[in-house]
DSSP file (Angstrom, degrees, kcal/mol; ACC not computed):
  #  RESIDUE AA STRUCTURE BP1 BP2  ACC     N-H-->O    O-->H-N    N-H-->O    O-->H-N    TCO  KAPPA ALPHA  PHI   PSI    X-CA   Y-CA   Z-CA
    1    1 A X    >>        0   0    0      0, 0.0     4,-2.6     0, 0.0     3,-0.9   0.000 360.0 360.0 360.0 -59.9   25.3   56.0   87.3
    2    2 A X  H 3>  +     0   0    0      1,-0.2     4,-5.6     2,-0.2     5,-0.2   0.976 360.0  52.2 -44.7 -57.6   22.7   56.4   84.4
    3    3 A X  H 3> S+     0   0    0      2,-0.2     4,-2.1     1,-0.2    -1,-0.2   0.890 108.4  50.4 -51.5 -26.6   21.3   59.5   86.3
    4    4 A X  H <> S+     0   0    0     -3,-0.9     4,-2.5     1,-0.2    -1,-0.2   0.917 113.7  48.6 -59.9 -24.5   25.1   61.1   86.5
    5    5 A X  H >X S+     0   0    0     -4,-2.6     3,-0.9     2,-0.2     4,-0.6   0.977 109.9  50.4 -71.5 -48.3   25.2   60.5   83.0
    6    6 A X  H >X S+     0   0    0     -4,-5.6     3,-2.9    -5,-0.2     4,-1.7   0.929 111.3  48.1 -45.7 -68.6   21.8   62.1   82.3
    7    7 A X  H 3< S+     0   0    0     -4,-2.1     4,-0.3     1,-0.3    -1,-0.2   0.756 111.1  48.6 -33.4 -44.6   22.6   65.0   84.0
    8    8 A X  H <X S+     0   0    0     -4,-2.5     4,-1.0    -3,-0.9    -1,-0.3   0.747 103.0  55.8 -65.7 -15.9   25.5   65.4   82.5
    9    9 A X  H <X S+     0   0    0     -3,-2.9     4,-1.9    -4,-0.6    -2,-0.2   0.832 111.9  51.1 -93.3 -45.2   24.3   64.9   78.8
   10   10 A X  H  < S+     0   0    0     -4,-1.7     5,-0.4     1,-0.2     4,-0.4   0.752 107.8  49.8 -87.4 -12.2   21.5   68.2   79.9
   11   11 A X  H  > S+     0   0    0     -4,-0.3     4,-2.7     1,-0.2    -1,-0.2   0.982 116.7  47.9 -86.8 -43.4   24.5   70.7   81.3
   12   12 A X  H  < S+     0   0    0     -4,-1.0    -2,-0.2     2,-0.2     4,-0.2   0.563 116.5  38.1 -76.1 -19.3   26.1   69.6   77.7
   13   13 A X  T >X S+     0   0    0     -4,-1.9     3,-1.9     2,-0.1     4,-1.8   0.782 113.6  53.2 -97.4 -45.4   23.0   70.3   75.6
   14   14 A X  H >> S+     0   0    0     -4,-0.4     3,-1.8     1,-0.3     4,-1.4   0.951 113.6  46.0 -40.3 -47.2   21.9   73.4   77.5
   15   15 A X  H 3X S+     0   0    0     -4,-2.7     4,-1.8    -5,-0.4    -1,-0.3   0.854 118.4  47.1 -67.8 -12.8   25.9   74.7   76.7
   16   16 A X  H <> S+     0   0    0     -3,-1.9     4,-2.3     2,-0.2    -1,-0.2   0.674 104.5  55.3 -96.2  -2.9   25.2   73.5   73.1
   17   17 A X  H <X S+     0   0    0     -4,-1.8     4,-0.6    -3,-1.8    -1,-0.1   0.813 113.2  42.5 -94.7 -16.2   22.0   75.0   72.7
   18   18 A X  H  X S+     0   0    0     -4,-1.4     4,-1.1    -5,-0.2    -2,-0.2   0.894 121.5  39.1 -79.8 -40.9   23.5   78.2   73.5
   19   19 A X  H  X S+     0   0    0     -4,-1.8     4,-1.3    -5,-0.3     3,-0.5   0.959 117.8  50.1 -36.2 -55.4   26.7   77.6   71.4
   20   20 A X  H  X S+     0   0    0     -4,-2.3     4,-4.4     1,-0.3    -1,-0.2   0.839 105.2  59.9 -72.8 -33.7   24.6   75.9   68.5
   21   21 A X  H  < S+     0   0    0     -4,-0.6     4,-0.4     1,-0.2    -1,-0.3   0.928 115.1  34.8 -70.8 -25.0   22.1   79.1   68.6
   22   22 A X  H  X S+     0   0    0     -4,-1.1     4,-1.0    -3,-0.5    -2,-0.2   0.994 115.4  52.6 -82.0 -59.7   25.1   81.4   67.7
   23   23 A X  H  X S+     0   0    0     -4,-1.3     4,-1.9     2,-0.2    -2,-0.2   0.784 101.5  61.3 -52.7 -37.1   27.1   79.0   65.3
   24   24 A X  H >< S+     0   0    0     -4,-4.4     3,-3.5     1,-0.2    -1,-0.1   0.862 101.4  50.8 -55.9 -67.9   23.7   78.3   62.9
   25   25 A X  H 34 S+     0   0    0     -4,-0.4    -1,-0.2     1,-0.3    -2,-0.2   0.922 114.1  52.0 -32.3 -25.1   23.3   82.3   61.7
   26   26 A X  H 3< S+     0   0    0     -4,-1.0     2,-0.5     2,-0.0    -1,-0.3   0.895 102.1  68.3 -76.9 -22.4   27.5   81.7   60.9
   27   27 A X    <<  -     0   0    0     -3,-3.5     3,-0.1    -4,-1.9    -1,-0.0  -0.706  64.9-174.3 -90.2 129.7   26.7   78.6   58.8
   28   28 A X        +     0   0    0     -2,-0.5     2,-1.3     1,-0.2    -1,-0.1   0.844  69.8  56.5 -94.4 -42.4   24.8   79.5   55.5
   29   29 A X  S >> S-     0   0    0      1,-0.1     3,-1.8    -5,-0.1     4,-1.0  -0.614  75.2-138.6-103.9 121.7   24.2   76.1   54.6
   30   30 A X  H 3> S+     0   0    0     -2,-1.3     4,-1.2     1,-0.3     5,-0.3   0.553  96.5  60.2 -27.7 -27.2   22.5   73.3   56.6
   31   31 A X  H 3> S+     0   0    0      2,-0.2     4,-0.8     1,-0.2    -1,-0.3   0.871 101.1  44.5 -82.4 -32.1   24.9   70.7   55.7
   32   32 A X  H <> S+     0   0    0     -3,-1.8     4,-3.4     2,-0.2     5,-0.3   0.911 114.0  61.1 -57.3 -44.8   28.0   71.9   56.9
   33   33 A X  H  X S+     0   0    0     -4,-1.0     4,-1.7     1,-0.3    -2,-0.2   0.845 103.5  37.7 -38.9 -56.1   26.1   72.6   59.6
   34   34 A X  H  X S+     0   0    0     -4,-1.2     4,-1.1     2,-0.2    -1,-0.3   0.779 109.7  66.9 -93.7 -17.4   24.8   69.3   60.7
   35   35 A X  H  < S+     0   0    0     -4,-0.8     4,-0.3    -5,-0.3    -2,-0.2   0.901 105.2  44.2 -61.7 -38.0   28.3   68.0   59.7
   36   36 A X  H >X S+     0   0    0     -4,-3.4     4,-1.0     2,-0.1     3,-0.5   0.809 112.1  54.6 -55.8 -37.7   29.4   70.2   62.8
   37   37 A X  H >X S+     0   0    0     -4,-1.7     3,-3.8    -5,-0.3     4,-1.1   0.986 102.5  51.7 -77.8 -79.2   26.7   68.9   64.7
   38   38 A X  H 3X S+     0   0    0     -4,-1.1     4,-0.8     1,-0.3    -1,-0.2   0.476 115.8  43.8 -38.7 -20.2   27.5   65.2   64.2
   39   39 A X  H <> S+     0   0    0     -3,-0.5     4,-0.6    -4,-0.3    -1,-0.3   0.573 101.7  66.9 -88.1 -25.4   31.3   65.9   65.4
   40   40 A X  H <X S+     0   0    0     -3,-3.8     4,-2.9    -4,-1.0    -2,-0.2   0.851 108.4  33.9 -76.7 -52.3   30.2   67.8   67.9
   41   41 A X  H  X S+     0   0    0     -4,-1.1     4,-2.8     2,-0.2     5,-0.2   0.776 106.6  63.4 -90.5  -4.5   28.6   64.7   69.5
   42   42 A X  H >X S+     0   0    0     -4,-0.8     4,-1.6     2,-0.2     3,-0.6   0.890 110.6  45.9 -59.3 -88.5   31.0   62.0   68.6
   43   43 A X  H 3X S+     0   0    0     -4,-0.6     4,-2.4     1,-0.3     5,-0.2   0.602 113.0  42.7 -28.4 -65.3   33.2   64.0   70.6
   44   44 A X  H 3X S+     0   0    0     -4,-2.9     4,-1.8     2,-0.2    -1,-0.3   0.971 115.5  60.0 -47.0 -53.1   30.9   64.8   73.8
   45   45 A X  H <X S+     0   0    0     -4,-2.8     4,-2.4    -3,-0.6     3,-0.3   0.899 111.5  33.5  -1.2 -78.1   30.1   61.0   73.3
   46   46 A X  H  X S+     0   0    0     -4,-1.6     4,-2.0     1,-0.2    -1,-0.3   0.954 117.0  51.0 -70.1 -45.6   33.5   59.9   73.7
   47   47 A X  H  < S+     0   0    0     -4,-2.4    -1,-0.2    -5,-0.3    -2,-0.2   0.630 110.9  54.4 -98.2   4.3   34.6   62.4   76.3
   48   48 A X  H  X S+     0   0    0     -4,-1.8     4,-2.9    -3,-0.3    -1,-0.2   0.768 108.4  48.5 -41.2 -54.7   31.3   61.4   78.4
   49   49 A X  H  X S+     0   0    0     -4,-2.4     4,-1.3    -5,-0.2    -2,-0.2   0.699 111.1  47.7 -77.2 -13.2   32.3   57.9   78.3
   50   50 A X  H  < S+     0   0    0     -4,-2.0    -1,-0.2     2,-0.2    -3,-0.1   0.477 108.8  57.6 -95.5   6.0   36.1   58.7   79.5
   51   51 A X  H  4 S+     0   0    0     -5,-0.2    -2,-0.2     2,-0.1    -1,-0.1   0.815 111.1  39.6 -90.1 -48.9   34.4   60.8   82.2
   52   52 A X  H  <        0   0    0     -4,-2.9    -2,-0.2     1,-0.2    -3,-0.1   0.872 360.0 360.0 -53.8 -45.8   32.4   57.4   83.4
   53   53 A X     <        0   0    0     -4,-1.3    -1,-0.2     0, 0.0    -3,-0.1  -0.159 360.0 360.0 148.5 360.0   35.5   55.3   82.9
């Protein structure tokens, strides 16, 4: 189980690192910016754990 999870967790940062690499140059400031970020994984978070579940 821990490996499905792993595996899933790297197909969801590889899509975020291409999402995240387009969304910074739109943010001008860092803070909104990691304010996205932090919603960004509550949400994979949660929809990770209703995928194990």
């Amino acid at each position: 189980m821990e490996k499905k999870q792993q595996c899933g967790q790297d197909i969801l940062r590889s899509l975020l690192s291409k999402r995240t690499s387009i969304d910074v140059s739109s943010y001008e400031t860092p803070s909104v910016y990691l304010d996205m970020d932090q919603i960004v994984h509550k949400t994979l978070n949660s929809t990770i754990l209703s995928i194990e579940f």
